[in-house]
C-alpha positions in Angstrom: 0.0 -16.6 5.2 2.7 -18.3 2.6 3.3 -17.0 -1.1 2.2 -18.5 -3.8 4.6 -20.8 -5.0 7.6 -19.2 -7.3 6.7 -15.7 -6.5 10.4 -14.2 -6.5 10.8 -10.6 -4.5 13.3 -8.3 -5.3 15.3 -7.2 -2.2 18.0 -4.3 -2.0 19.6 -3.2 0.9 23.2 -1.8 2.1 23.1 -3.0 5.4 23.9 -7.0 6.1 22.0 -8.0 8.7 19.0 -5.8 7.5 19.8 -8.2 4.4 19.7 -11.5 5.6 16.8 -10.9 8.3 14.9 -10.2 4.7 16.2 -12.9 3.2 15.2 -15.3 6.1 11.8 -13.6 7.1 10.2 -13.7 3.1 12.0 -17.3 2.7 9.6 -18.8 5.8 6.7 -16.8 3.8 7.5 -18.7 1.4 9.2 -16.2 -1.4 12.6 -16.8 -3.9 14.9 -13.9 -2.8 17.0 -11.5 -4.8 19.2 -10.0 -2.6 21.3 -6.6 -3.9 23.0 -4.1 -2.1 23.1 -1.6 -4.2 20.9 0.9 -6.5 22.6 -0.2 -9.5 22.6 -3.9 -8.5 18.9 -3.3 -8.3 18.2 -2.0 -11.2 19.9 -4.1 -13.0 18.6 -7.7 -11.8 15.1 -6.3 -12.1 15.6 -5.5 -16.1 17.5 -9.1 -16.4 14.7 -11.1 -14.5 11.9 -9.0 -13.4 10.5 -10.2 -10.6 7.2 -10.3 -9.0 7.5 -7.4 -6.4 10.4 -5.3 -4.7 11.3 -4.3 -1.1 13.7 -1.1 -1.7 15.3 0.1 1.0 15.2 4.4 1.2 19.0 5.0 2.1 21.2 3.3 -0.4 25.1 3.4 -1.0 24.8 5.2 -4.8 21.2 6.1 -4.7 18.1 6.7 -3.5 15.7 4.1 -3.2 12.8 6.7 -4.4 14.7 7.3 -7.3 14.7 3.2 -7.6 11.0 3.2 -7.0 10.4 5.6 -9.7 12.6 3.9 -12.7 11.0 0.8 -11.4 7.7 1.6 -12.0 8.5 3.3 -15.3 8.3 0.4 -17.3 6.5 -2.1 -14.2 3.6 -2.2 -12.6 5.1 -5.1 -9.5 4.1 -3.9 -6.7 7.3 -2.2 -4.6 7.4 -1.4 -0.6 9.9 0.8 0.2 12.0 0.1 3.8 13.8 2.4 5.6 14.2 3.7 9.3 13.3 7.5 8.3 9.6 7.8 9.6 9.4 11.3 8.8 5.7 12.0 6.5 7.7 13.8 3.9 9.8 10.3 3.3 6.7 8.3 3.3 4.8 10.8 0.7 7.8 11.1 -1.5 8.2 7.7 -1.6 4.2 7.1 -2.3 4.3 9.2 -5.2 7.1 8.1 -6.6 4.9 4.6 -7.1 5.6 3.0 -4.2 2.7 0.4 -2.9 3.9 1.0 0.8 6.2 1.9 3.2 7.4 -0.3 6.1 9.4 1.5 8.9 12.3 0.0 10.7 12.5 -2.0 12.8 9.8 -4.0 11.2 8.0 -6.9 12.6 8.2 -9.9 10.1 4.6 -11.1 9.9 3.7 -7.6 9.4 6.1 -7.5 6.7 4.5 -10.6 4.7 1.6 -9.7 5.3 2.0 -6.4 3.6 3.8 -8.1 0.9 1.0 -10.4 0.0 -1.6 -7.9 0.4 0.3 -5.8 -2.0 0.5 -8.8 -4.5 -3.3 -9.7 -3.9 -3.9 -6.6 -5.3 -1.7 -6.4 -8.3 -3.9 -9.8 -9.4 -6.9 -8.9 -8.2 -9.7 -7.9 -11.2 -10.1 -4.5 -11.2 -13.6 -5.0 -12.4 -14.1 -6.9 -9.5 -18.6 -6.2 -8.8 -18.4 -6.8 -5.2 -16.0 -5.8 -1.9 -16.5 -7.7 1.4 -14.2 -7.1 4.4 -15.7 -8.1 7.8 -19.0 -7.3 7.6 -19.0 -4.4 5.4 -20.0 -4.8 2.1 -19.5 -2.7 -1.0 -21.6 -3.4 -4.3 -19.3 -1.5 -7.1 -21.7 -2.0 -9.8 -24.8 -1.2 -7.3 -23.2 1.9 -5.5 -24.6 0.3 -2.4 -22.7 -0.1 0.9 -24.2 -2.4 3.7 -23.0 -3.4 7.2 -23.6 -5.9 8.8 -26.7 -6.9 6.5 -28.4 -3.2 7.1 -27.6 -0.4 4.2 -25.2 2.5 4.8 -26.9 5.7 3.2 -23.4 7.4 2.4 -23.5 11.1 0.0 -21.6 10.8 -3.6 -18.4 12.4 -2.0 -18.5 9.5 0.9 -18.8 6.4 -1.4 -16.9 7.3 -3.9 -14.2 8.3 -1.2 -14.8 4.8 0.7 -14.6 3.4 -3.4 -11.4 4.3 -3.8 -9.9 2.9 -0.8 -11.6 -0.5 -0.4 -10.0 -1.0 -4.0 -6.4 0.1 -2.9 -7.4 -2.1 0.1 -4.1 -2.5 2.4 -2.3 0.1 0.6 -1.9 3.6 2.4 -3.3 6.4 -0.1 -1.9 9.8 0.5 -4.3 12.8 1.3 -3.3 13.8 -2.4 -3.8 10.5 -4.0 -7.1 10.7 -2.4 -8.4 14.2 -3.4 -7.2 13.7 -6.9 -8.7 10.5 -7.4 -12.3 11.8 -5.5 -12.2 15.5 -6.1 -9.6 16.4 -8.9 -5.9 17.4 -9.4 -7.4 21.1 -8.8 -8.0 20.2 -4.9 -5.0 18.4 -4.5 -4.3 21.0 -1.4 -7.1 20.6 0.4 -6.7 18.0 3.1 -8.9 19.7 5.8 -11.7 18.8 3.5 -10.9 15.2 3.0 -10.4 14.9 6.9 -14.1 16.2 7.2 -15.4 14.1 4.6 -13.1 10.9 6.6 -14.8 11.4 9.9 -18.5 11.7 7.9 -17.7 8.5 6.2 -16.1 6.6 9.3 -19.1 8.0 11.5 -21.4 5.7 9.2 -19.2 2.4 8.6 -17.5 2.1 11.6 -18.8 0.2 14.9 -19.6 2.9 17.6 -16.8 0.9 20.1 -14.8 -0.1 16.9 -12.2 2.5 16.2 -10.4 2.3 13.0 -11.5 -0.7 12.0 -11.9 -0.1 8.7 -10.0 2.8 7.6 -7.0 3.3 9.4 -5.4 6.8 9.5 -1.3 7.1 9.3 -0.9 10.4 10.4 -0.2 13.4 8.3 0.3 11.4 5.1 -3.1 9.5 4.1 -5.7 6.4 4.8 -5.3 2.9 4.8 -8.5 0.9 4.2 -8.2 -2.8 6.8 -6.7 -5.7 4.2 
């Protein structure tokens, strides 16, 4: 799926080729580039043009792309993915809470990569008072508190739907286990992943097809949930 016409993305990475395959790959989705190499060069053509949403690679010659992330998202709410070729869960969590929409692991495939992009920037315009969710076959009624599949209704416990709530409106975005129990539970149970895990496989045992696996929320391991785009 192409970009909305004029949607310029922020790109900053040390490595060349890394560089241009960005450049190249978000061109055909049909994005204006910014291409920087540095922290600092980042930083700094973001406050002179901001642009509509950032790929910040993790390793960077004078920086840290979390620490990029977070002055980002001091004063901007674009959505930002952060690249990078460390897959270790303390990497993707650090990044997450820094503000970070998502985090792409190299090597990356490049319709993934778009297609991450442009769910990211569906939801920064999407209306967060939005009264209905619909994602194949499963609908959520926000207003209603009602959840249906597949035209039948999904009796889910408080804990379940407002669990479920939460991620169908960060839809495509990964949600850390602390994200999640903060937003569901409170900042005092931010700790306590073995109950959001229990309360996961509850909710999934209802919404999900018996022969489906994760087709609606998908799990990355050790650092959160990902509802399906």
């Amino acid at each position: 799926m192409s970009a909305p016409a004029g949607r310029r993305v922020l790109v900053c990475d040390d490595e060349l080729q890394i560089l241009r395959a960005l450049r190249v790959v978000l061109r055909e989705g049909g994005f204006d580039v910014v291409a920087t190499a540095t922290a600092q060069e980042a930083l700094d053509a973001a406050a002179v043009r901001p642009p509509d949403a950032a790929i910040i690679d993790l390793m960077l010659p004078d920086g840290d792309g979390v620490d990029v992330c977070r002055q980002l998202r001091s004063w901007s709410a674009m959505p930002i993915l952060v690249l990078s070729a460390v897959g270790e869960e303390d990497e993707k969590v650090r990044a997450l809470e820094a503000g970070a929409d998502d985090y792409v692991t190299k090597p990356f495939g490049p319709r993934e990569l778009v297609a991450r992009l442009n769910a990211a920037l569906r939801r920064a315009g999407d209306n967060v008072d939005e009264p209905r969710i619909a994602v194949d076959g499963l609908e959520i009624d926000l207003a209603a508190r009602t959840v249906r599949r597949d035209g039948e209704e999904v009796h889910l416990t408080p804990i379940e739907y407002d669990l479920l709530r939460v991620l169908a409106r960060n839809r495509g975005r990964l949600m850390t286990h602390r994200a999640l129990l903060s937003e569901v539970w409170g900042p005092a149970w931010t700790e306590d992943t073995q109950t959001l895990r229990t309360h996961i496989a509850n909710l999934r045992r209802k919404i999900e097809p018996e022969a489906g696996g994760q087709r609606y929320i998908r799990t990355d391991p050790g650092v959160g949930y990902r509802f399906a785009a």
